[in-house]
C-alpha positions as CSV (number, residue, x, y, z in Angstrom):
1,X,10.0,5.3,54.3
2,X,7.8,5.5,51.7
3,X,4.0,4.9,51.2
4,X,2.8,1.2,51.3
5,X,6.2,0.3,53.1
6,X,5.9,-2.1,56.1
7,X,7.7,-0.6,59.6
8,X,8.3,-1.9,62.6
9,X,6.6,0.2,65.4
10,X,7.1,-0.6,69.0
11,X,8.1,-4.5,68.1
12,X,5.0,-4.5,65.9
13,X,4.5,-4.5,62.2
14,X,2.2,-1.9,60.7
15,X,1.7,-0.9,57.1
16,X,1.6,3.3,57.2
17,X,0.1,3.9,54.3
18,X,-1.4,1.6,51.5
19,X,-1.9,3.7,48.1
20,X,-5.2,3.9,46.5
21,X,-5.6,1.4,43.2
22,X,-5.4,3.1,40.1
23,X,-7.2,2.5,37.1
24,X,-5.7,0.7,34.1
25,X,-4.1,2.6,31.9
26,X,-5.6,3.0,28.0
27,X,-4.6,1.2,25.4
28,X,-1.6,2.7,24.0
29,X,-2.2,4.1,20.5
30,X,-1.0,1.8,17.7
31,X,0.7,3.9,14.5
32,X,2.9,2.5,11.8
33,X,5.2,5.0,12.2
34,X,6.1,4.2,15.1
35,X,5.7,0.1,15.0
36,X,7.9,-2.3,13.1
37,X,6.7,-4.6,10.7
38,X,7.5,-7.1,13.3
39,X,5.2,-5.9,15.5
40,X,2.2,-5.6,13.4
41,X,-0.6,-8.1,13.9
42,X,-0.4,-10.4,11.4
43,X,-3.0,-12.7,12.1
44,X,-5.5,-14.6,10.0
45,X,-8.2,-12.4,9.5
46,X,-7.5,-9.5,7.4
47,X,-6.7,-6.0,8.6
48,X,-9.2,-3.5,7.0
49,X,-9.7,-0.1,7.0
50,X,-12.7,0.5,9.4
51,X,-12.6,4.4,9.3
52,X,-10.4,7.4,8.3
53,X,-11.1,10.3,10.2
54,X,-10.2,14.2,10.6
55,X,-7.0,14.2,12.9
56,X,-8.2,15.5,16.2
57,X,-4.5,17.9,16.5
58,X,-3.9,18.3,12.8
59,X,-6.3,20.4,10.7
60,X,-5.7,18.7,7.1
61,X,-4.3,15.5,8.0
62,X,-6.5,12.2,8.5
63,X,-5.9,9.4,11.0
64,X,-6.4,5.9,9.6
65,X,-7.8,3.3,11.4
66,X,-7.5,0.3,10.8
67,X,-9.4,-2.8,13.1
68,X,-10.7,0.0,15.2
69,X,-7.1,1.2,15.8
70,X,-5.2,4.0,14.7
71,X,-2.4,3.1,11.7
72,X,-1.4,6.1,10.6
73,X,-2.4,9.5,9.8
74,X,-1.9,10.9,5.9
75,X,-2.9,13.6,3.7
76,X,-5.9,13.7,1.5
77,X,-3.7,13.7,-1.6
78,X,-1.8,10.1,-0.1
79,X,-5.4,8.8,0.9
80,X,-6.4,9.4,-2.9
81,X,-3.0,8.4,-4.7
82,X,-3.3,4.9,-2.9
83,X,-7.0,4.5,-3.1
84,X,-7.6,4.0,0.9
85,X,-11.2,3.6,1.4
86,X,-13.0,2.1,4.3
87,X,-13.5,-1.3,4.1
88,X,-10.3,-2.3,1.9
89,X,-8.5,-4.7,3.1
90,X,-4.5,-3.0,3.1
91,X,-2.5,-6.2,2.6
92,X,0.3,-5.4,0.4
93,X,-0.3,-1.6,1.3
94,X,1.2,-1.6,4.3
95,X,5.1,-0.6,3.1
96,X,3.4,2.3,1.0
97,X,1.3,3.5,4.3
98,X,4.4,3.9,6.3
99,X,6.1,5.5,3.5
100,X,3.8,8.4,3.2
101,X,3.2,8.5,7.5
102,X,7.0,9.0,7.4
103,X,7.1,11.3,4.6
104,X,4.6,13.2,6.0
105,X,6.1,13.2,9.7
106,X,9.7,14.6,8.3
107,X,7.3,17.5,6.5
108,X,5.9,18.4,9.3
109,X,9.1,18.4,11.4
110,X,10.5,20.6,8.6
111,X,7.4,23.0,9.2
112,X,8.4,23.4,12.7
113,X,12.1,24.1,11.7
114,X,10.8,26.7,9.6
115,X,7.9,28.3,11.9
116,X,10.7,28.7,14.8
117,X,13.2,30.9,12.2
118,X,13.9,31.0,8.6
119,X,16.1,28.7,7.1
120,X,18.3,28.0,3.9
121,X,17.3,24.6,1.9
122,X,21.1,23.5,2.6
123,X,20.4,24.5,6.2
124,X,17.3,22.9,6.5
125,X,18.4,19.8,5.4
126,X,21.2,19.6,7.2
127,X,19.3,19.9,10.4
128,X,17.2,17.4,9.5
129,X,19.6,14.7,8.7
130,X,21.0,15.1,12.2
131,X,18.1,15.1,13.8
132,X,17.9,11.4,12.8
133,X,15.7,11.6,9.2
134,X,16.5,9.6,6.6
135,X,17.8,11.6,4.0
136,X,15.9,10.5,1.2
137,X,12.8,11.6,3.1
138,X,14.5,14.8,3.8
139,X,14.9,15.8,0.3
140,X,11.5,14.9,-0.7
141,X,10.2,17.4,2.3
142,X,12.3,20.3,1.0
143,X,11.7,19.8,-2.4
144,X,7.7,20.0,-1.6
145,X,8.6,23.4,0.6
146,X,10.8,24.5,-2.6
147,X,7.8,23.6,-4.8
148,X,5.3,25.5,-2.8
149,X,7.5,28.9,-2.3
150,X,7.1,28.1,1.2
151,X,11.5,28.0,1.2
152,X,13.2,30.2,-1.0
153,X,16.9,30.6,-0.6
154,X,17.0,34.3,-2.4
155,X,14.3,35.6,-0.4
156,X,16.3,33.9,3.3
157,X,19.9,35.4,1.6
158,X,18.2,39.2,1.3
159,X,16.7,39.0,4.7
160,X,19.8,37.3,6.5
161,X,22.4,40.4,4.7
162,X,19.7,43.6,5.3
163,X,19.5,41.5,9.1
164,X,23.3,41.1,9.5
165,X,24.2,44.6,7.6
166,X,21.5,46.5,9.5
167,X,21.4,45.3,12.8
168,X,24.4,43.6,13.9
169,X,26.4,45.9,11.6
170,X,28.5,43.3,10.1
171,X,31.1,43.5,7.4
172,X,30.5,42.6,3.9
173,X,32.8,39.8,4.1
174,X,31.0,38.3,7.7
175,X,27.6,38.3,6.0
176,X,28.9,36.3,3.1
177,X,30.7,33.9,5.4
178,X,27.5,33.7,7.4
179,X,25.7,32.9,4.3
180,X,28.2,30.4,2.7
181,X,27.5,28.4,6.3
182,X,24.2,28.4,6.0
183,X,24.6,26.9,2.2
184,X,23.9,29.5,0.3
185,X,26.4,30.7,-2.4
């Protein structure tokens, strides 16, 4: 029996417990990333940019609304390199919007990868992929951590042998094996 259920108590029907009404949920969020182009509003009046704001949970990173709604969050150099301002009107913009919100997502997913334990590039993009990112965005995220010494294959090969040599007191041939795994020749 559970709460709200109608019984039957001595021939008589009684409700035993009727659950207080809860408020509405909100509004779910809206972001391109996550909505087809299918689902999009299309209607007649154009969609405009009404605001780009400092992501609440992402230092650096700047939520895009658009008709009051959140669209997608970017970087400042992908808010400059399409020329978002408030008040433009994003028809024709919206393929290159989700393009960068996706770029940007797989970045970020590859900064996580990276924060929890170092990684090869080969590694890194391997994980990725089978995560479910498209592998064209996958190469454009490690080739930005490449660019910005933030992944750097000699540096994980060095600490992955002194590591393996060291403390698990491998043999020369194991660490290379472990290394040749992990993509790195």
């Amino acid at each position: 029996m559970g709460p709200g259920i109608p019984t039957e108590t001595r021939g008589r029907s009684s409700v035993l417990f009727s659950p207080p009404a809860r408020p509405a949920p909100p509004a779910p969020r809206r972001s391109l990333v996550a909505a087809r182009s299918t689902d999009l509003d299309m209607s007649d009046s154009p969609s405009r940019i009404t605001a780009i704001v400092a992501a609440a949970r992402h230092p650096g990173r700047f939520d895009i609304l658009v008709d009051e709604v959140s669209y997608a969050v970017l970087l400042l150099d992908a808010i400059e390199r399409l020329e978002l301002t408030v008040g433009r009107d994003i028809a024709g913009l919206e393929a290159r919007i989700a393009d960068e919100a996706a770029a940007l997502k797989v970045y970020d997913r590859a900064m996580s990868m990276l924060a929890f334990r170092a990684r090869s590039s080969v590694e890194l993009a391997r994980g990725l992929v089978r995560k479910g990112e498209p592998k064209a965005l996958v190469e454009r995220a490690v080739g930005r951590l490449l660019e910005q010494g933030l992944l750097d294959d000699a540096a994980f090969a060095q600490s992955f042998t002194r590591a393996r040599v060291l403390g698990a007191r491998q043999s020369k041939r194991r660490v290379q094996q472990g290394l040749a795994r992990r993509g790195v020749p």
